[in-house]
C-alpha positions in Angstrom: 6.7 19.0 -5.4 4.5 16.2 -4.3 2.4 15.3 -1.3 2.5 11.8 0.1 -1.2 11.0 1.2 -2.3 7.7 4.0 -5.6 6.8 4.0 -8.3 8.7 5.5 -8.6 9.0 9.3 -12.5 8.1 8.7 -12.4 5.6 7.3 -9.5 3.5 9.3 -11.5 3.8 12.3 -14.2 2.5 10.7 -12.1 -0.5 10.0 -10.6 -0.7 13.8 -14.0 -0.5 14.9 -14.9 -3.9 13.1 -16.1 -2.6 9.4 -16.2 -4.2 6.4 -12.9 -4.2 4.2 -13.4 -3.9 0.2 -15.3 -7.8 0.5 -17.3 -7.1 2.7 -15.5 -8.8 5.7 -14.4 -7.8 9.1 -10.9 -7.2 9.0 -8.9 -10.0 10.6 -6.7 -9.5 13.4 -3.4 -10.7 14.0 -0.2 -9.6 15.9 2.8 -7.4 14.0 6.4 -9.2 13.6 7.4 -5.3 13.1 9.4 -4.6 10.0 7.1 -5.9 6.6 3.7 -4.9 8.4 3.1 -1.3 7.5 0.1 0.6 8.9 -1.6 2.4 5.5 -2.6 5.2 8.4 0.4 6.2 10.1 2.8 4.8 7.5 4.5 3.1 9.9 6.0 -0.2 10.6 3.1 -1.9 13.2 5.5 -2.5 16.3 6.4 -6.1 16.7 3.6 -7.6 19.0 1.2 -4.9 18.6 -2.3 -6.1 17.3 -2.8 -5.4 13.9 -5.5 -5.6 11.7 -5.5 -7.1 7.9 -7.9 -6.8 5.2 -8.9 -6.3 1.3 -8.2 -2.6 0.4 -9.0 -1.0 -3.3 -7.9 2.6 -3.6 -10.5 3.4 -5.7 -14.0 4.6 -5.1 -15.7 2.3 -7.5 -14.9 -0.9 -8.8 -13.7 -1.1 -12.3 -10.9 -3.6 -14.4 -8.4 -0.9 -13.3 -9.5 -1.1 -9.0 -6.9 -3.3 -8.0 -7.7 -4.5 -4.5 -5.4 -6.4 -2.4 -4.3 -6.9 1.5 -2.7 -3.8 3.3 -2.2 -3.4 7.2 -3.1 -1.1 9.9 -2.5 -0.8 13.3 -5.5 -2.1 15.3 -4.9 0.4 18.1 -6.2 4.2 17.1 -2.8 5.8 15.4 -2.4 9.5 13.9 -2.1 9.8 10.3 0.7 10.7 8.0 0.6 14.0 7.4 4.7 14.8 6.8 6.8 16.3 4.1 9.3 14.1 4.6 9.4 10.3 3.1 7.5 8.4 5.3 9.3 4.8 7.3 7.0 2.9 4.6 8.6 4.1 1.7 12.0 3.5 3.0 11.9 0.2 4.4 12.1 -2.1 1.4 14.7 -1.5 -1.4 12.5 -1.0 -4.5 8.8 -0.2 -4.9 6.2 -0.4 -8.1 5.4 3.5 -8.8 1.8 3.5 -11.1 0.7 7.1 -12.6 -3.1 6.9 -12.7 -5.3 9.2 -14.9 -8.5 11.3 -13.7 -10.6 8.5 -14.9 -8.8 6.4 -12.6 -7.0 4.0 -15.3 -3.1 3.1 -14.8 -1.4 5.8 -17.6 0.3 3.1 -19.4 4.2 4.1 -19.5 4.1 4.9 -15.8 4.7 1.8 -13.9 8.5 0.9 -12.8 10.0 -0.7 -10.2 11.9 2.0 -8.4 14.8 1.8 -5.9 14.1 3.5 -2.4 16.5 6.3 -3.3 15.4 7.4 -6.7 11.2 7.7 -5.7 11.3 11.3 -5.3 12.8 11.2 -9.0 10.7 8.5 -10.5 7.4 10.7 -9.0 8.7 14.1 -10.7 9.2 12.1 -13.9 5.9 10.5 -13.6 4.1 13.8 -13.2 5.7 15.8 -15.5 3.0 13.8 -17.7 0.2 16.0 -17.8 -2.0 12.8 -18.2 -0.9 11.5 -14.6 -3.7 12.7 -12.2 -2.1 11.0 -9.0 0.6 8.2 -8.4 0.0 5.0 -6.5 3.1 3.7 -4.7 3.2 -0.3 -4.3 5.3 -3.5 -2.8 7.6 -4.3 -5.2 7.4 -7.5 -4.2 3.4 -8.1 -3.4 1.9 -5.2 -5.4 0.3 -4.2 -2.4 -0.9 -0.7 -2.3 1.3 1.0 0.0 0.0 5.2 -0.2 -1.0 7.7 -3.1 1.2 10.8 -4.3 -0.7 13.8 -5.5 1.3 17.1 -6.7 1.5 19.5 -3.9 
């Protein structure tokens, strides 16, 4: 069993309320063409011609050769988070997606990564964690590596 976590309620309205992104910049706004703009918060595609924001995310709490940090989405409009058991719209709306186990020290477990199909996630993620190395998974675009959510063992 696994748990599918968005990011945290605090700080995505810190974001929509104009704070800095992971460089320091306001988070520019722009408006959603729907599907391929995924709110990080909701996980939800950002309604075509709603106002969303985008803006340098790392999903780590320190910087470090392993912090990737890259451009995510979120709606710019307060939206409730993810907090389902099912798989949410943005992990079913692209065909494949990179799936990364990550250690407690916050390094990639090398051995982990593979570009999954939609389908077979809930597999890859049981696979991945029956590792006892693999703190926590980090889901991704297959085609952009952007972060998408994190999977932690339920």
């Amino acid at each position: 069993m696994f748990k599918i976590i968005a990011l945290p309620t605090d700080e995505v309205r810190a974001l929509q309320a104009g704070g800095p992104d992971a460089y320091g910049a306001v988070p520019e706004r722009a408006i959603s063409k729907g599907t391929g703009n995924p709110c990080r918060h909701c996980l939800q595609n950002i309604p075509e011609g709603e106002e969303m924001l985008i803006l340098a995310h790392r999903p780590f709490s320190e910087p470090h050769p392993y912090a990737e940090t890259g451009p995510i989405f979120l709606c710019a409009a307060p939206c409730t988070r993810y907090e389902g058991d099912a798989m949410p719209e943005v992990l079913t709306s692209s065909p494949d997606y990179l799936i990364k186990g990550y250690g407690a020290d916050d390094r990639i477990v090398y051995g982990t990564g593979a570009v999954t199909p939609t389908e077979e996630i809930s597999a890859k993620v049981s696979d991945i964690f029956a590792r006892p190395d693999v703190a926590y998974i980090h889901v991704r675009s297959a085609r952009n590596n952007c972060y998408q959510a994190r999977i932690d063992r339920a």
